[in-house]
PATI-686268 format. One record per residue (C-alpha): residue number from 1; residue in one letter; x, y, z. Coordinates in Angstrom, 3 decimals. Layout:
BEGIN
<pt nr="NUM" rest="A" px="X" py="Y" pz="Z"/>
...
END
This chain:
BEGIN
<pt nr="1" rest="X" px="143.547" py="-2.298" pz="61.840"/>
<pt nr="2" rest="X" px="145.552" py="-1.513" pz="58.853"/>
<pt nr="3" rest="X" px="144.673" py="-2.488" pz="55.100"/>
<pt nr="4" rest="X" px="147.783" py="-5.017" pz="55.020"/>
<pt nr="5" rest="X" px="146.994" py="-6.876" pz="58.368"/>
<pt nr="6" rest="X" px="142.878" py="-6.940" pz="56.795"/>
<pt nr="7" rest="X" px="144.234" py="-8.668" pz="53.645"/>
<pt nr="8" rest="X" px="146.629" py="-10.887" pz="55.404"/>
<pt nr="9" rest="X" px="143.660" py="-12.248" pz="57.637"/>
<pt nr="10" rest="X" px="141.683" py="-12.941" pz="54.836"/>
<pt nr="11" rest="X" px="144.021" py="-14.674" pz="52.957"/>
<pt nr="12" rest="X" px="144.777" py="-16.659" pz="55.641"/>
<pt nr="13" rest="X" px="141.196" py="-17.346" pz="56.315"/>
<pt nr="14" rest="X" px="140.935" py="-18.172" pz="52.824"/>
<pt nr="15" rest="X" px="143.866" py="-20.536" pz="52.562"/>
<pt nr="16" rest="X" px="142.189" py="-22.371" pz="55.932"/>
<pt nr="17" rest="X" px="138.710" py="-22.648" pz="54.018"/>
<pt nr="18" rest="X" px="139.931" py="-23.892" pz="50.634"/>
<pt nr="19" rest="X" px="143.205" py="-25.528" pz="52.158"/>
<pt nr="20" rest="X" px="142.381" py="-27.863" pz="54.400"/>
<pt nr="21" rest="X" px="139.457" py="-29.740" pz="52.532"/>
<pt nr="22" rest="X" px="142.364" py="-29.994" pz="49.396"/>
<pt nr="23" rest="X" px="144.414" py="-31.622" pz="52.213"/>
<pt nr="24" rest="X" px="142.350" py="-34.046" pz="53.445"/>
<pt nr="25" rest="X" px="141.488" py="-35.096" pz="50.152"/>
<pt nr="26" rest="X" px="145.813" py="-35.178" pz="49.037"/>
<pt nr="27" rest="X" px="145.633" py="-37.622" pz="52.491"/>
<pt nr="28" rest="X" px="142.699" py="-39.743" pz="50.613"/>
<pt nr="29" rest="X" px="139.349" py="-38.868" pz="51.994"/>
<pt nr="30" rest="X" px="136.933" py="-39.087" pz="49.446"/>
<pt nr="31" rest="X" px="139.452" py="-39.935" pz="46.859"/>
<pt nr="32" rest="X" px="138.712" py="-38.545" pz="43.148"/>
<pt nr="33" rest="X" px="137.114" py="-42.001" pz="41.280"/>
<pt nr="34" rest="X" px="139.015" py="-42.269" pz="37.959"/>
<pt nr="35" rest="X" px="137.404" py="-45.849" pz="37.114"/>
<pt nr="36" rest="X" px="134.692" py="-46.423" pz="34.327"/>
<pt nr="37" rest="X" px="131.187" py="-45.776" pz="35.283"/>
<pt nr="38" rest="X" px="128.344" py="-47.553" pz="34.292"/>
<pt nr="39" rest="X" px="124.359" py="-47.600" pz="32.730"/>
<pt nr="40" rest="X" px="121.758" py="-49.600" pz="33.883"/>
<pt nr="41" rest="X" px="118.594" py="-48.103" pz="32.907"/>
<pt nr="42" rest="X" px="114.982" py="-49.091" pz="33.663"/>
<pt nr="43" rest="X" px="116.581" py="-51.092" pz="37.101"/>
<pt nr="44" rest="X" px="116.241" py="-50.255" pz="39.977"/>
<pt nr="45" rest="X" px="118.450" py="-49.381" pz="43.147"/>
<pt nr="46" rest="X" px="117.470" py="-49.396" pz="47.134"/>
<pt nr="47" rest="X" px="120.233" py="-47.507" pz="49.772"/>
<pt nr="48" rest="X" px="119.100" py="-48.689" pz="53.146"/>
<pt nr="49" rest="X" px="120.628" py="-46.610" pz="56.189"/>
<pt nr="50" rest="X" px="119.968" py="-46.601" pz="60.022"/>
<pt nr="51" rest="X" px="117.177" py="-45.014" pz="62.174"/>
<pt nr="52" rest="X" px="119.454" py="-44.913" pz="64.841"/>
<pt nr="53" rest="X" px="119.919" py="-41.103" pz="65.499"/>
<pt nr="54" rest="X" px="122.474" py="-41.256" pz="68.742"/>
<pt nr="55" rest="X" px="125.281" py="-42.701" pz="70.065"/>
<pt nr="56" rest="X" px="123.442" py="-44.539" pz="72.495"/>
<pt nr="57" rest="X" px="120.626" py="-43.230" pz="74.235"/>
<pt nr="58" rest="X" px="120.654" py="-39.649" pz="74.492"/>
<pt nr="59" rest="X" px="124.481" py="-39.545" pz="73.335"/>
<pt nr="60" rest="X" px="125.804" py="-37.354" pz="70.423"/>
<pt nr="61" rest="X" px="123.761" py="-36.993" pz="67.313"/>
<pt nr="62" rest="X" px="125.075" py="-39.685" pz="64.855"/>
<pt nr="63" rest="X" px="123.433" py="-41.451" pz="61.930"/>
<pt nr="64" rest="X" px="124.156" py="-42.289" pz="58.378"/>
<pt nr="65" rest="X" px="127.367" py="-41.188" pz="57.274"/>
<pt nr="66" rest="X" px="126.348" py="-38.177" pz="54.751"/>
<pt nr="67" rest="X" px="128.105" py="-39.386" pz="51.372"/>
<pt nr="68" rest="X" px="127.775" py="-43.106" pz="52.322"/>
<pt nr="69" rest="X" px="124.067" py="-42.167" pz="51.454"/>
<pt nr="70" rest="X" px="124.898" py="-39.747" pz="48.785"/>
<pt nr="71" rest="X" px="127.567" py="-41.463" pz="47.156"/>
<pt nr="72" rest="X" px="125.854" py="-44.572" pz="46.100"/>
<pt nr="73" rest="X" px="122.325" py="-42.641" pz="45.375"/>
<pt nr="74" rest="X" px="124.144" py="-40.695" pz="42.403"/>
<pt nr="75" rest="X" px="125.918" py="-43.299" pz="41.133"/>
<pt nr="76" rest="X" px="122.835" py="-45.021" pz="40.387"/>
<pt nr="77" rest="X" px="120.725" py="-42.271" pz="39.592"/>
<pt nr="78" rest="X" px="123.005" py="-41.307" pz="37.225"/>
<pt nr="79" rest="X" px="123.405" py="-44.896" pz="35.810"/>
<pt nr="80" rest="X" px="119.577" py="-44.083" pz="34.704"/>
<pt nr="81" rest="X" px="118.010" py="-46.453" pz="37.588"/>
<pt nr="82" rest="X" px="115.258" py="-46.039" pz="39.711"/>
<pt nr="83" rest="X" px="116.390" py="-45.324" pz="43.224"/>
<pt nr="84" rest="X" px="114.914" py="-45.695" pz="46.129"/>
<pt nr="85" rest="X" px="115.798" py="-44.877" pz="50.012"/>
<pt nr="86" rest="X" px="115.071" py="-47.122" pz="53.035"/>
<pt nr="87" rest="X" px="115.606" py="-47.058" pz="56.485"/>
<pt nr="88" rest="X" px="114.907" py="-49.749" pz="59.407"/>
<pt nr="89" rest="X" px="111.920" py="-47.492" pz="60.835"/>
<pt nr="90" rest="X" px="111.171" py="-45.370" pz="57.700"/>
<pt nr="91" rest="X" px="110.689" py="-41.672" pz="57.811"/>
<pt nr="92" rest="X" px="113.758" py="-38.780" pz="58.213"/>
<pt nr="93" rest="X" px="116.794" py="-40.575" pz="57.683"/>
<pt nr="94" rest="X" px="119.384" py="-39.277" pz="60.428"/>
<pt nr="95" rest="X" px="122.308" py="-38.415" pz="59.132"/>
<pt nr="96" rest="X" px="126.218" py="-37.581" pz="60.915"/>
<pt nr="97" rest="X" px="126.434" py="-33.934" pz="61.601"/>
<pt nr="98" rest="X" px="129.990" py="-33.569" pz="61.050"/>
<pt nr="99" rest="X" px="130.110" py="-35.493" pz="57.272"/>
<pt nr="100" rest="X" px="128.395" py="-32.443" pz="55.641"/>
<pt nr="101" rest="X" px="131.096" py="-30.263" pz="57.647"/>
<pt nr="102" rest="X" px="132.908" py="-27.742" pz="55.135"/>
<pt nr="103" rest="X" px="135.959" py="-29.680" pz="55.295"/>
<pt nr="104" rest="X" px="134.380" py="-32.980" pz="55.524"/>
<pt nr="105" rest="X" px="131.784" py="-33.126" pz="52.670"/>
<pt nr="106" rest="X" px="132.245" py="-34.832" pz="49.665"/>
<pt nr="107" rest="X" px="130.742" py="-33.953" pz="45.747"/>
<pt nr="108" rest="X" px="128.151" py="-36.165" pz="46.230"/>
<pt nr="109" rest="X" px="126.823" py="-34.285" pz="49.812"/>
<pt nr="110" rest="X" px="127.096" py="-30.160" pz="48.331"/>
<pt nr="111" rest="X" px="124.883" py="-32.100" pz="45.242"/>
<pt nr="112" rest="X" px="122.336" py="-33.522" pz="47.675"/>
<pt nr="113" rest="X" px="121.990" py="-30.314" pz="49.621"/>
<pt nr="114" rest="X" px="121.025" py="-28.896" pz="46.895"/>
<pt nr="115" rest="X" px="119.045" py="-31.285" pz="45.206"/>
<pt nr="116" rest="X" px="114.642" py="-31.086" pz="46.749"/>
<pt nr="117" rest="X" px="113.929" py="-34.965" pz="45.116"/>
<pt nr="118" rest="X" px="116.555" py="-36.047" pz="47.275"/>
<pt nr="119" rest="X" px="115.797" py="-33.863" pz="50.353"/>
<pt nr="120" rest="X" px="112.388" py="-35.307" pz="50.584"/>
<pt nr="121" rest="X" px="112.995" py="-38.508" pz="50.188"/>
<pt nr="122" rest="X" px="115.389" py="-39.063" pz="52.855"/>
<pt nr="123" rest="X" px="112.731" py="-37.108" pz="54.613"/>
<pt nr="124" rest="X" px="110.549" py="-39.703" pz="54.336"/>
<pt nr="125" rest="X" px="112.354" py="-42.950" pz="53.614"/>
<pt nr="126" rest="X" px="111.090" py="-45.975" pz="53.002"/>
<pt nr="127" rest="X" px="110.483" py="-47.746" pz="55.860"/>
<pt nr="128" rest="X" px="112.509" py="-51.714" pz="55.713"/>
<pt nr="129" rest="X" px="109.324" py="-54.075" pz="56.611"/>
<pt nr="130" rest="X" px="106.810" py="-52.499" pz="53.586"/>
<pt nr="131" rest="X" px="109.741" py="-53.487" pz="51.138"/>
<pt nr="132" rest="X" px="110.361" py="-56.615" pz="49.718"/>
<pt nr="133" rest="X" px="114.696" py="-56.623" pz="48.777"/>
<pt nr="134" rest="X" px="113.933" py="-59.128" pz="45.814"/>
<pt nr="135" rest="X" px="112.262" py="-56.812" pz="43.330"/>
<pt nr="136" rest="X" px="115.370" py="-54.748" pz="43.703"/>
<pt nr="137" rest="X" px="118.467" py="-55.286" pz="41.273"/>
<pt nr="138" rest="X" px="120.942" py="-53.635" pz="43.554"/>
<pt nr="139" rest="X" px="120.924" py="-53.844" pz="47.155"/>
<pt nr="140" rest="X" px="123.328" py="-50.915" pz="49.002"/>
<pt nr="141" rest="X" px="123.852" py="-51.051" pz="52.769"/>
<pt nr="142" rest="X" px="124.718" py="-47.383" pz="53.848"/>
<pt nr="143" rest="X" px="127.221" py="-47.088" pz="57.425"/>
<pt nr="144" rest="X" px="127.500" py="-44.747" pz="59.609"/>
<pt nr="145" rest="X" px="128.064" py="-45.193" pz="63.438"/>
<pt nr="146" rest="X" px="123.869" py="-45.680" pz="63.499"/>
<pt nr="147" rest="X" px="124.191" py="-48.715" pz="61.949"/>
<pt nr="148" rest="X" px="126.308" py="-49.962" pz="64.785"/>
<pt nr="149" rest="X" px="122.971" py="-50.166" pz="66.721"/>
<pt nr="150" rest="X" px="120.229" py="-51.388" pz="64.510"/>
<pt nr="151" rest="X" px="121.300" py="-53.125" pz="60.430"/>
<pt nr="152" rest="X" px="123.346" py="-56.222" pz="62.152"/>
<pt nr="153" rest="X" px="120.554" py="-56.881" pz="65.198"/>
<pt nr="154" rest="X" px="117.286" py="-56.399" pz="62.269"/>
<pt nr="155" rest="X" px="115.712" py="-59.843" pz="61.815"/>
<pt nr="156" rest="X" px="113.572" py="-58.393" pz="58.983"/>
<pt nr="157" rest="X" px="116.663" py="-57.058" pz="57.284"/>
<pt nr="158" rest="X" px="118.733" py="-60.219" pz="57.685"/>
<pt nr="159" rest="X" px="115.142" py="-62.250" pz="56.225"/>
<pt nr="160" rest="X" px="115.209" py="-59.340" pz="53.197"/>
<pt nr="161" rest="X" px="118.996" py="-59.969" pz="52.447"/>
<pt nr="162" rest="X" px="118.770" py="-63.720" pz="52.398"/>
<pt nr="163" rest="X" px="115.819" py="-63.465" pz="49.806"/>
<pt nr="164" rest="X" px="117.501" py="-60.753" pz="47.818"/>
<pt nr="165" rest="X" px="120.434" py="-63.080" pz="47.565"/>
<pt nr="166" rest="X" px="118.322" py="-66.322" pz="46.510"/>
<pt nr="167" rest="X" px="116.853" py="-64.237" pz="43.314"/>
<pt nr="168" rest="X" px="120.373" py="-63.257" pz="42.606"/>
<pt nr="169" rest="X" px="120.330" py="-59.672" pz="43.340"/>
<pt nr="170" rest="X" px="123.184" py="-57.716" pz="43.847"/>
<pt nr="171" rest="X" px="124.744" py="-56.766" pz="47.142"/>
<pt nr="172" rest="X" px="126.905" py="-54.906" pz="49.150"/>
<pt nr="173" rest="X" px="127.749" py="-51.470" pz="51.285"/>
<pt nr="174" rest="X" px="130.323" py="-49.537" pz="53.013"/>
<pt nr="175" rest="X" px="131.803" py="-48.903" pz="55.951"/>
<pt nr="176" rest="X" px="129.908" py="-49.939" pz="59.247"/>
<pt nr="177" rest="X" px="126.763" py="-51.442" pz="56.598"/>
<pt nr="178" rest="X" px="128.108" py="-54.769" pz="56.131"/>
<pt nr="179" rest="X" px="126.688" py="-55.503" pz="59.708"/>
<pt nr="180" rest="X" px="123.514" py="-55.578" pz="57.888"/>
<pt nr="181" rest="X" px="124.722" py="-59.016" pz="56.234"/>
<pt nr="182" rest="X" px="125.365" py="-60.171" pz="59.514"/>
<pt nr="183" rest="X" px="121.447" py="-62.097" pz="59.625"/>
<pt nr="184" rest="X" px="121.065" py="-63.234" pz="56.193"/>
<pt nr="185" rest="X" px="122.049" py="-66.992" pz="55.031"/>
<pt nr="186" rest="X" px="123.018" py="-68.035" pz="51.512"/>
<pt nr="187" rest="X" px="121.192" py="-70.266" pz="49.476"/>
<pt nr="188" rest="X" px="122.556" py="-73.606" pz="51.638"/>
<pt nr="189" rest="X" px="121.368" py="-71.911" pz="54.754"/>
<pt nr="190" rest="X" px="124.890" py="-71.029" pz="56.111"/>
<pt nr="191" rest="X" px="125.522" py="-67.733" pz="57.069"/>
<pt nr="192" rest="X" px="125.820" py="-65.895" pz="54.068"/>
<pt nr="193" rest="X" px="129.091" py="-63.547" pz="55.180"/>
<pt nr="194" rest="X" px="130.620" py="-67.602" pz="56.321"/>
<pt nr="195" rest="X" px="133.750" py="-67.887" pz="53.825"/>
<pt nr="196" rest="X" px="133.206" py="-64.555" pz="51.545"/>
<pt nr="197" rest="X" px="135.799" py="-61.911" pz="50.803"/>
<pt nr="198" rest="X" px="134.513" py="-58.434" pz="51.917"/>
<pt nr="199" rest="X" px="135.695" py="-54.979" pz="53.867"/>
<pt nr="200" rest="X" px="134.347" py="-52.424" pz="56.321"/>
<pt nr="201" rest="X" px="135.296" py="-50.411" pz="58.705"/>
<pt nr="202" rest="X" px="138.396" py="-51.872" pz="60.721"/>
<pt nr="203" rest="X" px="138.786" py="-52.047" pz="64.534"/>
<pt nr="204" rest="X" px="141.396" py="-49.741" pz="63.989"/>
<pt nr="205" rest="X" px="139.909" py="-47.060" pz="62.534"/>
<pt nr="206" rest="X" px="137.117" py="-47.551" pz="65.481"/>
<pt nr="207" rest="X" px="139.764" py="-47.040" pz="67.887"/>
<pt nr="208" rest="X" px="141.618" py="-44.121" pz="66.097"/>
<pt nr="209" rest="X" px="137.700" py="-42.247" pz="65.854"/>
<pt nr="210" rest="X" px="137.606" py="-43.325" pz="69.296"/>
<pt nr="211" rest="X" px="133.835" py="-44.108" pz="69.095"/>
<pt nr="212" rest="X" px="134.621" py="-47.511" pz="70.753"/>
<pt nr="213" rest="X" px="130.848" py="-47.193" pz="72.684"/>
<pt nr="214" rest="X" px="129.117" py="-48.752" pz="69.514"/>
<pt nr="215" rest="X" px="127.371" py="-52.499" pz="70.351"/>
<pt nr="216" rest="X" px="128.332" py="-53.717" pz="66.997"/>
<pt nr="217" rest="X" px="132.037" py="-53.258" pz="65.203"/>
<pt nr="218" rest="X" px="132.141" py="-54.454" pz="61.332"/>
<pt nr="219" rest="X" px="135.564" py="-56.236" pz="61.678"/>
<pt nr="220" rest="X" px="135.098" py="-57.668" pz="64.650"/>
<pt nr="221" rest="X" px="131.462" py="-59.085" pz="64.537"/>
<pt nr="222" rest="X" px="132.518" py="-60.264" pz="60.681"/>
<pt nr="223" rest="X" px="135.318" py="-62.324" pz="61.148"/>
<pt nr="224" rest="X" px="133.523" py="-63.593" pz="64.009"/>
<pt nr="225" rest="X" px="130.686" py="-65.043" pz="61.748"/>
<pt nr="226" rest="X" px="133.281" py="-65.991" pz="59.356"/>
<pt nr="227" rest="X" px="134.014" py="-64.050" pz="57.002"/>
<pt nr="228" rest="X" px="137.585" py="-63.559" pz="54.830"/>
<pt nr="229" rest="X" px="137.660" py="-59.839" pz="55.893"/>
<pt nr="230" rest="X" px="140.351" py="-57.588" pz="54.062"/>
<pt nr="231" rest="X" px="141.310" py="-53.950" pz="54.703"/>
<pt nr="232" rest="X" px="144.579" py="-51.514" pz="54.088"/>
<pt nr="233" rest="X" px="146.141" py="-49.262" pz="56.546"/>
<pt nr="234" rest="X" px="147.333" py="-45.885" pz="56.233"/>
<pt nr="235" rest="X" px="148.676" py="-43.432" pz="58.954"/>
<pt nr="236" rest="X" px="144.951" py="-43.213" pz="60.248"/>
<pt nr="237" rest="X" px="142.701" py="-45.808" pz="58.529"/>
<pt nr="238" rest="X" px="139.778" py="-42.860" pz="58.207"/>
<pt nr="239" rest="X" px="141.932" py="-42.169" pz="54.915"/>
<pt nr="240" rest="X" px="142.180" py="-45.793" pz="53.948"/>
<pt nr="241" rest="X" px="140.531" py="-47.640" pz="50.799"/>
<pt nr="242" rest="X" px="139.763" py="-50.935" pz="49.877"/>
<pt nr="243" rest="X" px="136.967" py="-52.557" pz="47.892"/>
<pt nr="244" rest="X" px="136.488" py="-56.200" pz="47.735"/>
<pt nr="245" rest="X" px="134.523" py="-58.312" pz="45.128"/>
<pt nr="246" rest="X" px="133.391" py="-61.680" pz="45.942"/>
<pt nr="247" rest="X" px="130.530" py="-62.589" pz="42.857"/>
<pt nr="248" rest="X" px="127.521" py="-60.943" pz="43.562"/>
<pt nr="249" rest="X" px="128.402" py="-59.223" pz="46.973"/>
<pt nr="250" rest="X" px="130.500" py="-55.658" pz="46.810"/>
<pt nr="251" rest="X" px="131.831" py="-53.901" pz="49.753"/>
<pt nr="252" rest="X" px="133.949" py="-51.208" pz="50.502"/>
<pt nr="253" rest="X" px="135.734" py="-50.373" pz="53.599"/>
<pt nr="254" rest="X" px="134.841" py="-46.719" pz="54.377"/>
<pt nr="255" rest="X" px="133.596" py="-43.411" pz="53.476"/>
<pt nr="256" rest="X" px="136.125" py="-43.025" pz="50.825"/>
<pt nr="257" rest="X" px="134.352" py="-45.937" pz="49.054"/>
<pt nr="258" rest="X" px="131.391" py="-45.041" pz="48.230"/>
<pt nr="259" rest="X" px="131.502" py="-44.238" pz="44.602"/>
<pt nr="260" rest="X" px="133.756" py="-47.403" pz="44.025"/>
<pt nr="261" rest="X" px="131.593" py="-49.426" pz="45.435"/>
<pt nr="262" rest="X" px="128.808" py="-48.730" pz="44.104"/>
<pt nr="263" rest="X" px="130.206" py="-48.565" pz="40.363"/>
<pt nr="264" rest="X" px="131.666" py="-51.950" pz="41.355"/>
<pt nr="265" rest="X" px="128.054" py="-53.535" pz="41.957"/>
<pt nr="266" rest="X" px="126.697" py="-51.459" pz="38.896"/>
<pt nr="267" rest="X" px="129.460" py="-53.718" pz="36.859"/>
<pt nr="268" rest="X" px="128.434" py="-56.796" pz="38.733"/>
<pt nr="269" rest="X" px="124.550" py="-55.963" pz="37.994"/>
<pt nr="270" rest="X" px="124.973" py="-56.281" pz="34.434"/>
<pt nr="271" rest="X" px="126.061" py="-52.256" pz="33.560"/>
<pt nr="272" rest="X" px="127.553" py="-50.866" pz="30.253"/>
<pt nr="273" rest="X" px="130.457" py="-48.542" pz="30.423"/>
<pt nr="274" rest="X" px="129.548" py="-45.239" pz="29.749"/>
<pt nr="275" rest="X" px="131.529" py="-43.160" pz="26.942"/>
END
């Protein structure tokens, strides 16, 4: 094989490996955050994902989506907040295969890779029922396609929300963990999602994945409790972005809103804009 043909493939292959995660950002996955970001030192943070490790039983590997984990854990972290990680059973967090893909993985992901405090702790997360929500200022529901099958159905989580809320905590989440709001009540005892403005993953985007096997979708099983649910559109709604605000509850509508949300409910929480 010739020298020019040599340097032509690898070009190419180069073009391929650096191209096509610039292009999927250009079409709005994990969208650059320009916004302010916030402080909030000496509080403290809990991300709660799934345990649920397949799509079904014995189906494909699945789990937390990667940066709807990472995402949210920096942003607080970084806001100078004690952070912890949860999951409905405790111990290793599963986690998507594909979001920590080349082309696929955001800042936040290639920082938690590479980061051991991190590592371990989603080795051994928290698990939900030795937690109680309330001594937490900032509540974060992580998605995935796991949480399809276990954060809208968990009568412990739905009993943690609905306390977190009465002591005024902040929440929210992204993408398919606003099913985890699904069991909690407000303050009246009416469900607390009844009449509230929030996001998460849309039926369409379920369709367009075509991961339509899931007992739970967000947009369906919201506005069926009541909710005000919002989205936007694009081309294909995996690089669509909304984030909704209604007071103390933040939620963003998929894995390109992770940092927004979070710095949203950072805000909310009381946070100072950092220079």
């Amino acid at each position: 094989m010739s020298t020019t043909i040599i340097t032509i493939l690898l070009l190419g292959g180069l073009f391929v490996w650096l191209g096509l995660p610039m292009l999927l950002r250009t079409l709005g996955l994990h969208p650059h955050y320009s916004g302010p970001v916030y402080s909030l030192p000496g509080k403290r943070a809990l991300v709660i994902t799934t345990s649920q490790a397949t799509l079904g039983e014995g189906g494909k590997a699945t789990g937390v989506f990667g940066s709807e984990l990472t995402a949210p854990y920096y942003a607080f972290l970084d806001a100078g907040m004690q952070v912890d990680i949860a999951s409905i059973k405790g111990g290793a967090v599963p986690i998507e295969p594909d979001s920590f893909l080349w082309l696929l993985a955001a800042p936040s992901d290639k920082r938690y890779l590479k980061d051991p405090q991190a590592l371990a702790k989603v080795q051994a997360s928290l698990p939900l029922d030795t937690l109680e929500l309330g001594q937490y200022d900032i509540v974060f529901l992580a998605g995935g396609w796991g949480a399809a099958y276990d954060l809208g159905t968990s009568a412990r989580l739905g009993e943690q929300i609905t306390q977190a809320w009465a002591a005024g905590r902040v929440i929210g989440g992204v993408c398919h963990g606003p099913l985890g709001l699904l069991l909690a009540k407000d303050v009246t005892g009416a469900p607390l999602v009844q009449g509230k403005r929030l996001t998460a993953v849309t039926d369409r985007q379920v369709k367009q994945l075509g991961i339509t096997q899931t007992p739970q979708h967000p947009e369906r099983e919201l506005r069926a409790a009541g909710a005000l649910f919002e989205s936007r559109s694009a081309l294909l709604d995996p690089f669509a972005n909304h984030t909704t605000v209604d007071g103390r509850l933040v939620t963003g509508q998929n894995q390109n809103a992770g940092v927004e949300t979070a710095q949203t409910m950072l805000r909310v929480a009381g946070g100072m804009p950092r220079p």
